[in-house]
C-alpha positions in Angstrom: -20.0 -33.3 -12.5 -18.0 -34.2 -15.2 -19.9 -37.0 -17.0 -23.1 -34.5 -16.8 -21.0 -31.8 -18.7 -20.2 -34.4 -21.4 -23.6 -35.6 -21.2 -25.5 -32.5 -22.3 -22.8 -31.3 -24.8 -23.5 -34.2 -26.6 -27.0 -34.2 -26.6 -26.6 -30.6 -27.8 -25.0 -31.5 -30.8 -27.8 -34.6 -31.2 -30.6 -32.3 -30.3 -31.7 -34.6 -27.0 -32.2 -34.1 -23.3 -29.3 -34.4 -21.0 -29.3 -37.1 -17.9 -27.5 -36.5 -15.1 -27.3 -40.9 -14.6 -24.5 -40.5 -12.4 -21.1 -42.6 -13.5 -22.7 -42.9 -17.4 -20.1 -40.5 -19.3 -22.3 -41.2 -22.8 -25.7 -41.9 -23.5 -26.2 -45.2 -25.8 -27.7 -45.3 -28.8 -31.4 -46.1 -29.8 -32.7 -48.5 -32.3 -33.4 -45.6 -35.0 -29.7 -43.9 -34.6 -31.2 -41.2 -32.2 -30.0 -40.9 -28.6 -32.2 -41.8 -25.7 -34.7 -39.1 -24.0 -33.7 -38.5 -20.1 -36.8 -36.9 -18.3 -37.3 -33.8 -17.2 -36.7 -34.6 -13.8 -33.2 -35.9 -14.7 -32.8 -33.1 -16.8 -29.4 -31.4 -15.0 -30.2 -27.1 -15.8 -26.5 -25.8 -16.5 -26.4 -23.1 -14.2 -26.3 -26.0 -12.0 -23.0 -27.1 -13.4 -21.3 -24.1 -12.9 -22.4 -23.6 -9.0 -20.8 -24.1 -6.3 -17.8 -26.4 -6.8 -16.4 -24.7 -9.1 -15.6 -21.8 -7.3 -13.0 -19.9 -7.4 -10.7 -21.0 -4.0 -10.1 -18.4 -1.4 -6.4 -16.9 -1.4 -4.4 -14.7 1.2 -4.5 -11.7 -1.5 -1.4 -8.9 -0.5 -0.2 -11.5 2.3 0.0 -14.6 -0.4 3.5 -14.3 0.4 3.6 -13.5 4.0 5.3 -15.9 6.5 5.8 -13.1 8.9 3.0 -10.5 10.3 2.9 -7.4 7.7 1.6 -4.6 7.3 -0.8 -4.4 4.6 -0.4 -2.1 1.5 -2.5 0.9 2.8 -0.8 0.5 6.4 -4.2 -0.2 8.3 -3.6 -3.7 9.3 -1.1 -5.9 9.3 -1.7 -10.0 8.6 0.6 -12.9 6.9 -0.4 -16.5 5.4 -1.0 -19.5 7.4 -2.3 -22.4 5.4 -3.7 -20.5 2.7 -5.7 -18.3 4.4 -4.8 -15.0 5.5 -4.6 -14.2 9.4 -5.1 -9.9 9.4 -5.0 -7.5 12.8 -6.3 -4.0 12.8 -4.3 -1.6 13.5 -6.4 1.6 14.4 -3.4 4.3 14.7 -1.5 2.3 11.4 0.9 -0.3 11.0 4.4 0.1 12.1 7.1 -1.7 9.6 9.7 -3.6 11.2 13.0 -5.1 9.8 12.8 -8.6 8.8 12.6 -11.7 10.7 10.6 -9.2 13.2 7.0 -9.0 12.9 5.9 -5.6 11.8 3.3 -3.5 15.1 0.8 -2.0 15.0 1.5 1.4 16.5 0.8 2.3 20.4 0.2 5.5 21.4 3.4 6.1 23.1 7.0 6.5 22.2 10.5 6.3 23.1 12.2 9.4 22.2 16.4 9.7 21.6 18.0 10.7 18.9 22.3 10.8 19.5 23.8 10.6 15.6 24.1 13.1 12.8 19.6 12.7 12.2 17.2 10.3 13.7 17.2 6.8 12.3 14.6 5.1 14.9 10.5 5.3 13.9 8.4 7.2 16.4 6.8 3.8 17.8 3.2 5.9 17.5 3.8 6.7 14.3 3.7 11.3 16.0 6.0 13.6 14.6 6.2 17.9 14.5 6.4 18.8 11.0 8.6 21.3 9.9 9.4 23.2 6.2 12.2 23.1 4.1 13.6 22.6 0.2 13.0 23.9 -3.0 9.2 23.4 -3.9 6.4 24.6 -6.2 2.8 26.2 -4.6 -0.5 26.0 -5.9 0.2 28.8 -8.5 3.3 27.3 -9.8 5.2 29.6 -8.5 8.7 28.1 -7.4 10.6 28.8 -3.8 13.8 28.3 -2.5 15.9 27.5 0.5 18.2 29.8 1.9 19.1 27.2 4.3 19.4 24.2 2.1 21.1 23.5 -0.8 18.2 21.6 -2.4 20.3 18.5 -3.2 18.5 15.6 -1.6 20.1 12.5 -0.3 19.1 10.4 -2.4 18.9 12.0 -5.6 21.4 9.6 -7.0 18.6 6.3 -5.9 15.7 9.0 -7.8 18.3 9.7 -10.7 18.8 5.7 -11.0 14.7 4.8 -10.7 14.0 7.1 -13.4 11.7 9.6 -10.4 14.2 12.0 -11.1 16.7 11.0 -14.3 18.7 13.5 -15.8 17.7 16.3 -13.3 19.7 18.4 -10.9 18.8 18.5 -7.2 16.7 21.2 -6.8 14.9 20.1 -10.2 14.5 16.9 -8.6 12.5 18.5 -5.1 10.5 20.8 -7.1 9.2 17.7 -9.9 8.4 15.7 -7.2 7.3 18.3 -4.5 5.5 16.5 -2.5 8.5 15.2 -0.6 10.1 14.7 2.7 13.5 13.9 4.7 13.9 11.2 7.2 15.3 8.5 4.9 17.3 7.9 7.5 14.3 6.8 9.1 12.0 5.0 6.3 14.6 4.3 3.7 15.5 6.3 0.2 12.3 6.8 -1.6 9.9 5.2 0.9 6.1 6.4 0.7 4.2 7.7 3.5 1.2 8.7 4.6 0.9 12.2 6.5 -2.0 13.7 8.4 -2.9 16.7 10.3 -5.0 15.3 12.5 -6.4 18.6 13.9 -7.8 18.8 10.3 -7.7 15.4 9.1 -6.3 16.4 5.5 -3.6 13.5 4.4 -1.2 13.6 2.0 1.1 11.0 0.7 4.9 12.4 0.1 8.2 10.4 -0.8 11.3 9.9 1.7 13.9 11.8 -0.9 16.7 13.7 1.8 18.3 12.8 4.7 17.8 15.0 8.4 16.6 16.7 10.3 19.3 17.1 12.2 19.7 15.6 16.1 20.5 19.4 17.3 16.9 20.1 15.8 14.8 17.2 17.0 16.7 17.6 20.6 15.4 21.2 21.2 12.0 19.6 20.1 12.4 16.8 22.1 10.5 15.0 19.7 10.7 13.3 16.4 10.7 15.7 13.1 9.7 14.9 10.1 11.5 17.7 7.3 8.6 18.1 4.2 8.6 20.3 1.8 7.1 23.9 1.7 3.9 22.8 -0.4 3.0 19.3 1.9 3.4 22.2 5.0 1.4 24.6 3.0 -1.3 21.8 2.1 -1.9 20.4 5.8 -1.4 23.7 7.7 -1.4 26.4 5.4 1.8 28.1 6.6 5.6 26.7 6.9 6.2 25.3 10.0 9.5 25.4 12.4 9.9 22.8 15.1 9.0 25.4 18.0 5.2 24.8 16.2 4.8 21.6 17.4 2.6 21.2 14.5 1.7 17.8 15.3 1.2 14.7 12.1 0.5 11.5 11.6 2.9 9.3 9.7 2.0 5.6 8.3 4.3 3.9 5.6 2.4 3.4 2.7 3.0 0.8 -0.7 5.4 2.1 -3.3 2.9 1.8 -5.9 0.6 5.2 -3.9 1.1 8.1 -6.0 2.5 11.2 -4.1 -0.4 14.0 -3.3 -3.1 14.8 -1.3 -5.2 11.4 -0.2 
């Protein structure tokens, strides 16, 4: 390939055919100075040069560095790299993260439910939770509410302060700039992104983990796993604010950091 790339460059600059004769890197002269003629049949096009070969090789994309299965950016599938190519599962209801060495799931459609400390720190294993309202948010019209039960200083505010999601504000400046927002760090981590759906409706939204909670006592009476959002994510998906006894049932899948928080 090579010796017919050097080959035709110089018989562009000499203004004669190009021969692809194999191992021959240069032409040799003729008597009168010129450069021997190849035929046209020897004639090597260069769209031919390009082709093929010099492809660009195959990669493992998100799971380049993936020794472990993973879930995959948008939480659909989960996959990891074995010998340069990637090895990906489907996961229909989402991907369930895991805490490394462990493989991250995909999620079943079942779940363990217990929750014993202060707030529940263990991931509903089908990715179901009731959503319930609470926090200091801004609707539709701008207009901005409160909490009479809550204090509108999130958990991690100081982790939001420090990544520059939140610098220099208070706590309830914080909820209201970001809005679209929920508790359960405890669950996901400080500042995690995730994926919510109504699935009666099947409007999603994408809010960050920025509080702790709910509380054991609450998920206990619900006897079963809560996820906390603000007023405007509960006015978004169900057009009302929700209390646990609403069992108004979403879909959570952990998302990539880089997904901007808002309706999906």
């Amino acid at each position: 390939m090579r010796s017919v790339v050097a080959c035709c460059f110089v018989a562009i600059l000499t203004g004669a055919a190009c021969s692809d004769g194999g191992e021959s890197a240069l032409p040799e002269p003729s008597v009168d100075g010129g450069v021997e003629a190849a035929s046209a049949a020897d004639a090597a096009p260069p769209s031919k040069v390009d082709a093929g070969a010099d492809a660009a090789p195959k990669g493992c994309g998100e799971y380049a560095a993936a020794t472990r299965m993973t879930c995959s950016k948008d939480g659909s599938a989960r996959g990891k790299c074995v010998g340069g190519a990637p090895q990906i599962e489907p996961c229909p209801r989402g991907c369930l993260r895991e805490k490394a060495p462990a493989d991250d799931v995909c999620m079943g459609t079942t779940t363990p439910f217990s929750c014993t400390g202060s707030y529940g720190t263990a991931k509903a294993e089908d990715g179901d939770y009731y959503l319930t309202a609470f926090g200091c948010w801004v609707d539709a019209k701008s207009v901005v509410h409160t909490d009479p039960g809550d204090n509108c200083i999130p958990a991690c505010l100081a982790e939001a302060q420090k990544t520059g999601l939140c610098k220099a504000m208070t706590g309830p400046q914080c909820e209201e700039s970001v809005n679209w927002f929920v508790a359960d760090s405890g669950r996901f981590g400080c500042l995690a992104h995730l994926r919510v759906e109504n699935p009666k409706n099947g409007k999603k939204v994408v809010v960050i983990a920025l509080d702790a909670g709910p509380a054991c006592f609450v998920e206990n009476a619900a006897k079963k796993a809560v996820l906390d959002a603000s007023g405007r994510v509960n006015d978004y998906l169900f057009g009302t604010q929700n209390g646990y006894s609403d069992k108004a049932l979403v879909h959570v899948i952990e998302v990539d950091p880089s997904t901007p928080p808002g309706p999906a």
